[in-house]
VEXGUDREN-953950 format. One record per atom (N, C-alpha, C): residue in one letter; chain; atom name; y, x, z. Coordinates in steps of 0.1 Angstrom, whole numbers, always signed. Each point is the difference from the previous one (the first is absolute). Layout:
BEGIN
> resn | chain | name | Y | X | Z
> A | A | CA | Y | X | Z
...
***
This chain:
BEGIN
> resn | chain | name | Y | X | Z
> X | A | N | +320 | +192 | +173
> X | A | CA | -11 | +9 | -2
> X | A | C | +6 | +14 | -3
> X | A | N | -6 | +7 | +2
> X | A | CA | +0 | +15 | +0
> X | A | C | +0 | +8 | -16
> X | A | N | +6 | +8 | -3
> X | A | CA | -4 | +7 | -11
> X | A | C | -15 | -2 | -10
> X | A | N | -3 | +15 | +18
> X | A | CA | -13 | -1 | -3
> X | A | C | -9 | -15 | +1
> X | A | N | -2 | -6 | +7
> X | A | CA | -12 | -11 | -1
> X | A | C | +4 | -8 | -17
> X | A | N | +10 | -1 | -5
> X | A | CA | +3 | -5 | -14
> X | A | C | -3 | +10 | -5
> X | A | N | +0 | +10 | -7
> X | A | CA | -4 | +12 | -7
> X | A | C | -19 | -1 | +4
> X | A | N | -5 | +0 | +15
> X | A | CA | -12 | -1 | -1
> X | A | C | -12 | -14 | -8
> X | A | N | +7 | -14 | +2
> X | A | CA | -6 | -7 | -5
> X | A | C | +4 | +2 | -16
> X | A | N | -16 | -1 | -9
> X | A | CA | -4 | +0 | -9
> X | A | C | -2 | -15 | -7
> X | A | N | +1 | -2 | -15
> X | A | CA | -5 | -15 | -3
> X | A | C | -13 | +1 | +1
> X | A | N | -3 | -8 | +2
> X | A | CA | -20 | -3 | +2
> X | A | C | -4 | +1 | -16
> X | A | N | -5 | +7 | -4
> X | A | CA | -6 | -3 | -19
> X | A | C | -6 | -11 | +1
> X | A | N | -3 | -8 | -11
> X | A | CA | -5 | -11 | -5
> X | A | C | -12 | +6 | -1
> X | A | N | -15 | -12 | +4
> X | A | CA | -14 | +3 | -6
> X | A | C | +6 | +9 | -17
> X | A | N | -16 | +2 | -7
> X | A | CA | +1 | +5 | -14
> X | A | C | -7 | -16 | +0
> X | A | N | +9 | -3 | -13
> X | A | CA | +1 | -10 | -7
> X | A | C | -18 | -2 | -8
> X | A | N | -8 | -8 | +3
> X | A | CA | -14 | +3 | -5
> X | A | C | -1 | -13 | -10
> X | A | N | +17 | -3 | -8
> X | A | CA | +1 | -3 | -13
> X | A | C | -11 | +2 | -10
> X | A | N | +4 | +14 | -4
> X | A | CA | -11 | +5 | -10
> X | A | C | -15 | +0 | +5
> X | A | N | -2 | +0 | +8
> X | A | CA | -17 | -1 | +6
> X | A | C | -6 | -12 | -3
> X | A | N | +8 | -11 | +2
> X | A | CA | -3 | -9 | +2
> X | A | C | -4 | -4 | -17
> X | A | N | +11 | +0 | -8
> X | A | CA | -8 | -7 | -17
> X | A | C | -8 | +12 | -6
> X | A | N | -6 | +10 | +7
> X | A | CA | -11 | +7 | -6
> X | A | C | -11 | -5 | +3
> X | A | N | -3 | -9 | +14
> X | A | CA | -11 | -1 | +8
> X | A | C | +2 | -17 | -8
> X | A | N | +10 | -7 | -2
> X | A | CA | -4 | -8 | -4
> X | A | C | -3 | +0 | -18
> X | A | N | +2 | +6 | -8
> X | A | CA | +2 | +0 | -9
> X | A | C | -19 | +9 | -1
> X | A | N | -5 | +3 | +6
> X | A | CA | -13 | +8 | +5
> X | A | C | -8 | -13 | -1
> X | A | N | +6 | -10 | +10
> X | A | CA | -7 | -11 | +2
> X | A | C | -1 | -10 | -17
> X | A | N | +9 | +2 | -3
> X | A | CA | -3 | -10 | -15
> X | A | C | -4 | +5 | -9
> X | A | N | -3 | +15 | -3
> X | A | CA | -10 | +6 | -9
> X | A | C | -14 | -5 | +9
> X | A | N | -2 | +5 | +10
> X | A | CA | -13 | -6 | +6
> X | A | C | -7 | -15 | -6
> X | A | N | +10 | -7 | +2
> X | A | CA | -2 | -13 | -2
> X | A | C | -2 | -2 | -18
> X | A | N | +13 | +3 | -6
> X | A | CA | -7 | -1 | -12
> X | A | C | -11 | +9 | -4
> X | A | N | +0 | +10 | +5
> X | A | CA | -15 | +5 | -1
> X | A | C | -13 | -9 | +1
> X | A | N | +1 | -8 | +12
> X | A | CA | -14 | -11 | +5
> X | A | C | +2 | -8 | -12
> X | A | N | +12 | -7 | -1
> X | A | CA | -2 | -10 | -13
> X | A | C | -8 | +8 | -10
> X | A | N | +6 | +8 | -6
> X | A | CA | -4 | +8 | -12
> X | A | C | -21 | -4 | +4
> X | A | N | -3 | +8 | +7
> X | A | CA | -14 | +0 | +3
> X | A | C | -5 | -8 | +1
> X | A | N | +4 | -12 | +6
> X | A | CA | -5 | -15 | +4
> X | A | C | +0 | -6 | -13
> X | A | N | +10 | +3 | -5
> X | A | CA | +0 | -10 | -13
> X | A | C | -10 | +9 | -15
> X | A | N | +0 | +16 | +6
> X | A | CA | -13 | +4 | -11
> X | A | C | -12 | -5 | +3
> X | A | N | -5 | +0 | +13
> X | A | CA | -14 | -6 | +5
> X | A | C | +0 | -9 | -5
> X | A | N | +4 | -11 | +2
> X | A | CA | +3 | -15 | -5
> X | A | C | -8 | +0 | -13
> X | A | N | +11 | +5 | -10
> X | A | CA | -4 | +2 | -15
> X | A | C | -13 | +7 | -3
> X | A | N | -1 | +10 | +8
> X | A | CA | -13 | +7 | -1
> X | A | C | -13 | -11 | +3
> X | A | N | +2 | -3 | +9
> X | A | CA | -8 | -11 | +8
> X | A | C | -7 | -12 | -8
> X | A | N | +13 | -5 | -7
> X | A | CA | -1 | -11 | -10
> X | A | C | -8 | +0 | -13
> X | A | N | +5 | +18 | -4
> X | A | CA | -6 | +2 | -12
> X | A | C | -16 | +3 | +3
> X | A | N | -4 | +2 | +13
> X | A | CA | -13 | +5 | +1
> X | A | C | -6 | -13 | +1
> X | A | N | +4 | -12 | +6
> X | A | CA | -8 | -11 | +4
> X | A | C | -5 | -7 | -15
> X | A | N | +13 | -2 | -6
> X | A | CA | -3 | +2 | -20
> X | A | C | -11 | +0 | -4
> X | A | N | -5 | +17 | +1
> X | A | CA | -7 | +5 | -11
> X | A | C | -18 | -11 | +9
> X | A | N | -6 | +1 | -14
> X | A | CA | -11 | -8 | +0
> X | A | C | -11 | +8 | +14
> X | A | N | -3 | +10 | +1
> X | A | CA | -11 | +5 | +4
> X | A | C | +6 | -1 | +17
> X | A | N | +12 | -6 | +5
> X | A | CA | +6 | +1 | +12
> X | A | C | -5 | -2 | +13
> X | A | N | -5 | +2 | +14
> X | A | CA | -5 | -8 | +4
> X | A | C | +7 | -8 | +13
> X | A | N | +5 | -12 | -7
> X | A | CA | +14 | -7 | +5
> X | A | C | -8 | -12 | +14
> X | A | N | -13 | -3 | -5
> X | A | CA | -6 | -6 | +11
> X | A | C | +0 | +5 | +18
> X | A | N | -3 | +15 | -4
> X | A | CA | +4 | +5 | +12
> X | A | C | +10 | +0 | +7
> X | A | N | +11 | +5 | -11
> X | A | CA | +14 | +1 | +6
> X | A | C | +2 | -10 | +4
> X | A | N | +0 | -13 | -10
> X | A | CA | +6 | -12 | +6
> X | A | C | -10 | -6 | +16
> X | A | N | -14 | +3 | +0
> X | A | CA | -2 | +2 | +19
> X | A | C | +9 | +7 | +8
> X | A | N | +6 | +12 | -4
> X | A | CA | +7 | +9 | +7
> X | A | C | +8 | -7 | +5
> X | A | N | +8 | -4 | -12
> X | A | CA | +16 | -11 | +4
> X | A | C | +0 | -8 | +9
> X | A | N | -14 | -9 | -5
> X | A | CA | -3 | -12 | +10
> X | A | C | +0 | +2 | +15
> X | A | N | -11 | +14 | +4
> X | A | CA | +1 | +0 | +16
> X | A | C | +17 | +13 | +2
> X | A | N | +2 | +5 | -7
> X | A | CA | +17 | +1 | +2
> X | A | C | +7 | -12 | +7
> X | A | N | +0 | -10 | -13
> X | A | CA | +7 | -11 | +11
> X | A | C | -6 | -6 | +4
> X | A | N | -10 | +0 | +6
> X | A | CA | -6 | -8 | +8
> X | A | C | +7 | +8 | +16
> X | A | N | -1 | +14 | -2
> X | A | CA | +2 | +8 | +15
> X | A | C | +19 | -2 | -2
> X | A | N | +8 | +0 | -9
> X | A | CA | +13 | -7 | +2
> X | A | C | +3 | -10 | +2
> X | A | N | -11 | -12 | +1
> X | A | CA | +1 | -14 | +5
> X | A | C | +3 | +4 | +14
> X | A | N | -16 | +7 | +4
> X | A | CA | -2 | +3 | +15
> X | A | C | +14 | +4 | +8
> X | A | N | +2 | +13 | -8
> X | A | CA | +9 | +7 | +6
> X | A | C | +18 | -9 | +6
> X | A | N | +2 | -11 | -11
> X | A | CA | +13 | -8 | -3
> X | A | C | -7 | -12 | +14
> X | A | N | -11 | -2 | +4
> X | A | CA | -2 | -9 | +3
> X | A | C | -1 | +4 | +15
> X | A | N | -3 | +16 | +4
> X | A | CA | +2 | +6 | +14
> X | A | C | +18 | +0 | +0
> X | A | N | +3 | +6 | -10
> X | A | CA | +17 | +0 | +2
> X | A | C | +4 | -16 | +5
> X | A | N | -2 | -8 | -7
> X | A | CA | +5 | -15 | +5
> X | A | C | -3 | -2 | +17
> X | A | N | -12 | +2 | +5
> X | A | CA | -7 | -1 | +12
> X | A | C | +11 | +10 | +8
> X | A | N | +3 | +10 | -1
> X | A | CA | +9 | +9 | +7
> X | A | C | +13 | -5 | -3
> X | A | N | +3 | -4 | -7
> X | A | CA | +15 | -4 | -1
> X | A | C | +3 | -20 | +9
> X | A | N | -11 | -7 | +0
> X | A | CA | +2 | -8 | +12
> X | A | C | -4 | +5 | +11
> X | A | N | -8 | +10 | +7
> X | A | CA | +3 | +0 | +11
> X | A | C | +12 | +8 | +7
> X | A | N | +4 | +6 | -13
> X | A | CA | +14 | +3 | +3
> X | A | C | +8 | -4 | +3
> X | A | N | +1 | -10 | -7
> X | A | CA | +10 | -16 | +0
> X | A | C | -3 | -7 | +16
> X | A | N | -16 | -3 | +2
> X | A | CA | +0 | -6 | +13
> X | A | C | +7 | +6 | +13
> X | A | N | -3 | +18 | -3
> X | A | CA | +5 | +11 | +11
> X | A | C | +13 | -4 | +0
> X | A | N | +13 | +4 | -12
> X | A | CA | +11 | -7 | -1
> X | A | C | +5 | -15 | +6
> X | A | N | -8 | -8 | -3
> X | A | CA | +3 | -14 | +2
> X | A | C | +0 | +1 | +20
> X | A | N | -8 | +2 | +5
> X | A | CA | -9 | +3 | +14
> X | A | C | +19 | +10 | +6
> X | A | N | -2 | +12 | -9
> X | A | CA | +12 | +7 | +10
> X | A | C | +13 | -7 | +0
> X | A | N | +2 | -11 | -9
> X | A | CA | +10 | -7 | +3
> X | A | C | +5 | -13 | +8
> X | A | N | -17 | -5 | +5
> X | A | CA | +1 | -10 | +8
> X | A | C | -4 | +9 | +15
> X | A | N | -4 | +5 | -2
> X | A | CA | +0 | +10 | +15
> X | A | C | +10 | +9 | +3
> X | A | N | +7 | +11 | -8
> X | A | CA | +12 | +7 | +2
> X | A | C | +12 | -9 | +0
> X | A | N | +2 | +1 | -12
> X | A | CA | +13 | -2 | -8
> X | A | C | +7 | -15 | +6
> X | A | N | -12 | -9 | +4
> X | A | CA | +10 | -16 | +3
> X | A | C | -1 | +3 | +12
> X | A | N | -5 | +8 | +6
> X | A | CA | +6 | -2 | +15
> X | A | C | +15 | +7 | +1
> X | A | N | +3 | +9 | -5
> X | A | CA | +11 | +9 | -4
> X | A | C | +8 | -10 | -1
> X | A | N | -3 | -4 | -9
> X | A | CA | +11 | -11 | -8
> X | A | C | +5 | -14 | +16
> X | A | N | -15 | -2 | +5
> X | A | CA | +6 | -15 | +8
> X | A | C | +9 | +11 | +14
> X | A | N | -5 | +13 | +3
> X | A | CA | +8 | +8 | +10
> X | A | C | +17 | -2 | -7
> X | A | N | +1 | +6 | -11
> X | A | CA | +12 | +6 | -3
> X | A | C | +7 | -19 | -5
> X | A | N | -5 | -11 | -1
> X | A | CA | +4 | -12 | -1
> X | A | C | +4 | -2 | +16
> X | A | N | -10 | +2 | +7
> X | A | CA | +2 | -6 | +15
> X | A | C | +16 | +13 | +5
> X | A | N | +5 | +8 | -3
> X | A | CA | +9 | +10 | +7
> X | A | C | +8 | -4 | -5
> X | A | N | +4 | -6 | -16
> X | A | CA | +11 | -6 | -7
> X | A | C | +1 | -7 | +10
> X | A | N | -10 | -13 | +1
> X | A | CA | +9 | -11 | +8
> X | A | C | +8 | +3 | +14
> X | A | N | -12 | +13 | +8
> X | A | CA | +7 | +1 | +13
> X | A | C | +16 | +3 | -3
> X | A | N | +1 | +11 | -10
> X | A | CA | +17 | +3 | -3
> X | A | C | +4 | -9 | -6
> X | A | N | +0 | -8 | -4
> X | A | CA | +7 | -13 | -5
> X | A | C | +2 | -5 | +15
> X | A | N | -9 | -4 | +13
> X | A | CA | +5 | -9 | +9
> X | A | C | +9 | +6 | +7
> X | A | N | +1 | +16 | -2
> X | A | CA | +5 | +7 | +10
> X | A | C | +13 | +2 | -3
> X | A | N | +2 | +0 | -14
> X | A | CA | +13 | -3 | -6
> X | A | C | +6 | -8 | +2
> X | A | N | -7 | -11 | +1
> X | A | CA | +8 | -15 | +3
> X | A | C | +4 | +1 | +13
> X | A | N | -7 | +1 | +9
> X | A | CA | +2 | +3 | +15
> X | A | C | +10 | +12 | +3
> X | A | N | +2 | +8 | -5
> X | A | CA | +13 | +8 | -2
> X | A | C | +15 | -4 | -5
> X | A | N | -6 | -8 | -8
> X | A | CA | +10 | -7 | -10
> X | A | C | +6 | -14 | +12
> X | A | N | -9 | -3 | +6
> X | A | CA | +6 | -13 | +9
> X | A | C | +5 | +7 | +11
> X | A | N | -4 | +9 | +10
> X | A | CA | +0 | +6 | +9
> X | A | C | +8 | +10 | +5
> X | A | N | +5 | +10 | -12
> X | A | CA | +8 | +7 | +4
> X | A | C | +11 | +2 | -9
> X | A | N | -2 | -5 | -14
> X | A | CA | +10 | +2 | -13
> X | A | C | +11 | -5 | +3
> X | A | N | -4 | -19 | +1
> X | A | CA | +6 | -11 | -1
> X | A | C | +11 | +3 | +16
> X | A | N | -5 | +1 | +11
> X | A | CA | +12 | +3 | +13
> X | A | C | +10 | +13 | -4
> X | A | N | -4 | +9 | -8
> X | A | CA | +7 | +12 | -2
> X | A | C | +13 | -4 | -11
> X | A | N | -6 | -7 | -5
> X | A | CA | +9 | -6 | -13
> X | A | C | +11 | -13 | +8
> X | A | N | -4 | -3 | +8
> X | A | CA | +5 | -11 | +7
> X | A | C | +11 | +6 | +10
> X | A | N | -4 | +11 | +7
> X | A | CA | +5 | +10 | +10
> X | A | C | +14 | +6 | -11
> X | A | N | -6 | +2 | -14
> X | A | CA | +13 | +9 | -3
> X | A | C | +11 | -10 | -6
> X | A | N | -6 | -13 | -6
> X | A | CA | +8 | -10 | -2
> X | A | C | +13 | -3 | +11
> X | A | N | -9 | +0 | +9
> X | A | CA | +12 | -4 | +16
> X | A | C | +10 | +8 | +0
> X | A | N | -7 | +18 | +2
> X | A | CA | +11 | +9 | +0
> X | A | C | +9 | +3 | -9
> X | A | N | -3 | -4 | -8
> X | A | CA | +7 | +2 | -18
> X | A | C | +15 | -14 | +1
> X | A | N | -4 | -12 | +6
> X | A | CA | +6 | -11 | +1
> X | A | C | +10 | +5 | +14
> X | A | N | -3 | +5 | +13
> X | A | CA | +7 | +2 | +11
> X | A | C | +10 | +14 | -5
> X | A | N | -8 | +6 | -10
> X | A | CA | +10 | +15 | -8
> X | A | C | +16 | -9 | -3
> X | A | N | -4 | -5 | -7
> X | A | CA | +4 | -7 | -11
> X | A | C | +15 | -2 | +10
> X | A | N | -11 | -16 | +4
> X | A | CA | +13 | -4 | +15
> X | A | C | +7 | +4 | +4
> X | A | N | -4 | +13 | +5
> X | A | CA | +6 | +11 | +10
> X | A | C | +14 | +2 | -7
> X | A | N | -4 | +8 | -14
> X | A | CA | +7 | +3 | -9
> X | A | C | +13 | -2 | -5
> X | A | N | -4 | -14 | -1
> X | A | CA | +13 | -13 | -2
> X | A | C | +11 | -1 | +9
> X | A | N | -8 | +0 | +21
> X | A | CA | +8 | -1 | +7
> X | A | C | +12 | +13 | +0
> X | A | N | -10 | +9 | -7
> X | A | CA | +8 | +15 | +7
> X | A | C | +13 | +2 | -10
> X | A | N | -5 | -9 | -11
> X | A | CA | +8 | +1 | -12
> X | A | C | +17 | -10 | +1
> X | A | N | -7 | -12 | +7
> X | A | CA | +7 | -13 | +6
> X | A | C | +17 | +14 | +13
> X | A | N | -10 | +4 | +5
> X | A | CA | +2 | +5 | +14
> X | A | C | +9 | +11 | -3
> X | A | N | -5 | +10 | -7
> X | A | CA | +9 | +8 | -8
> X | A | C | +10 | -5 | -6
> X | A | N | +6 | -9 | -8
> X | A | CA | +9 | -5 | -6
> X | A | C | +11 | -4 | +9
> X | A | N | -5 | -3 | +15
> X | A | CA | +13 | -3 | +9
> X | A | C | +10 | +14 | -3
> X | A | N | +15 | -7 | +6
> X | A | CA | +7 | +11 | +0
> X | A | C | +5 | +3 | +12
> X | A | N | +2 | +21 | -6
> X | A | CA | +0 | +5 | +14
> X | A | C | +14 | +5 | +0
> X | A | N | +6 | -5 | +11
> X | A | CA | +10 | +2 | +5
> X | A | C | +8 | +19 | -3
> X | A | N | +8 | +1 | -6
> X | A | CA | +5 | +11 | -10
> X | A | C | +12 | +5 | +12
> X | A | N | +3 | +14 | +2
> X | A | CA | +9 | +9 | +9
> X | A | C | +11 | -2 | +0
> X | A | N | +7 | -8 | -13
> X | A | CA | +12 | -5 | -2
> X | A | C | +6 | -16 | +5
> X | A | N | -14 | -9 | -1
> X | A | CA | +5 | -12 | +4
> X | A | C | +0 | -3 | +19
***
């Protein structure tokens, strides 16, 4: 590289670190929260102490409550109804999608399994056989040249 093109590249800065952002917004979030407690738990008391006093009129309230949960029965009892046909929808996409996927991708294992084998009989096993031979006739060769070499050659003096 060049001078210049080293001199031109720059380090890339790092993001700003949103460290500090982050436990303001959460620390935001747990005043909030203890806030709700605080209030929930004054109504409560307030609540309690009004039901108390003699002149109260608790009959009513307590109808109130009643069709309260009566519409939270309702409401838990629509939630249940949607969460099996959910389940059916689920159950349905996996006997329709997913196992056919599954008996496809089981049926391609096997093809490459037979195809393996048939490679494995077919072309592995003669190649391995082929190099055996040549490796043995090396060999042979080898020995003779070695046998053959060792004769003696007749020297300028004798």
């Amino acid at each position: 590289m060049s001078a210049e093109t080293q001199h031109s590249k720059k380090p890339v800065p790092l993001p700003a670190s949103s460290g500090a952002a982050q436990p303001k917004a959460s620390r935001k979030w747990v005043w909030f929260a203890v806030a709700a407690v605080v209030v929930l738990l004054g109504g409560t008391v307030a609540l309690v102490v009004y039901l108390l006093s003699p002149n109260a009129p608790t009959t009513r309230i307590r109808d109130i409550f009643i069709v309260l949960l009566a519409l939270e029965g309702m409401l838990i009892g629509l939630a249940l109804v949607v969460l099996l046909v959910q389940l059916a929808v689920l159950i349905n996409l996996f006997q329709k999608e997913v196992r056919p996927i599954l008996d496809s991708t089981t049926e391609t294992v096997n093809v490459l399994q037979g195809t393996a084998a048939f490679l494995s009989d077919r072309v592995v096993e003669p190649v391995i056989k082929l190099n055996e031979t040549v490796a043995a006739l090396s060999s042979i060769m080898g020995a003779l040249n070695f046998v053959r070499g060792r004769k003696r050659n007749p020297t300028k003096g004798e």
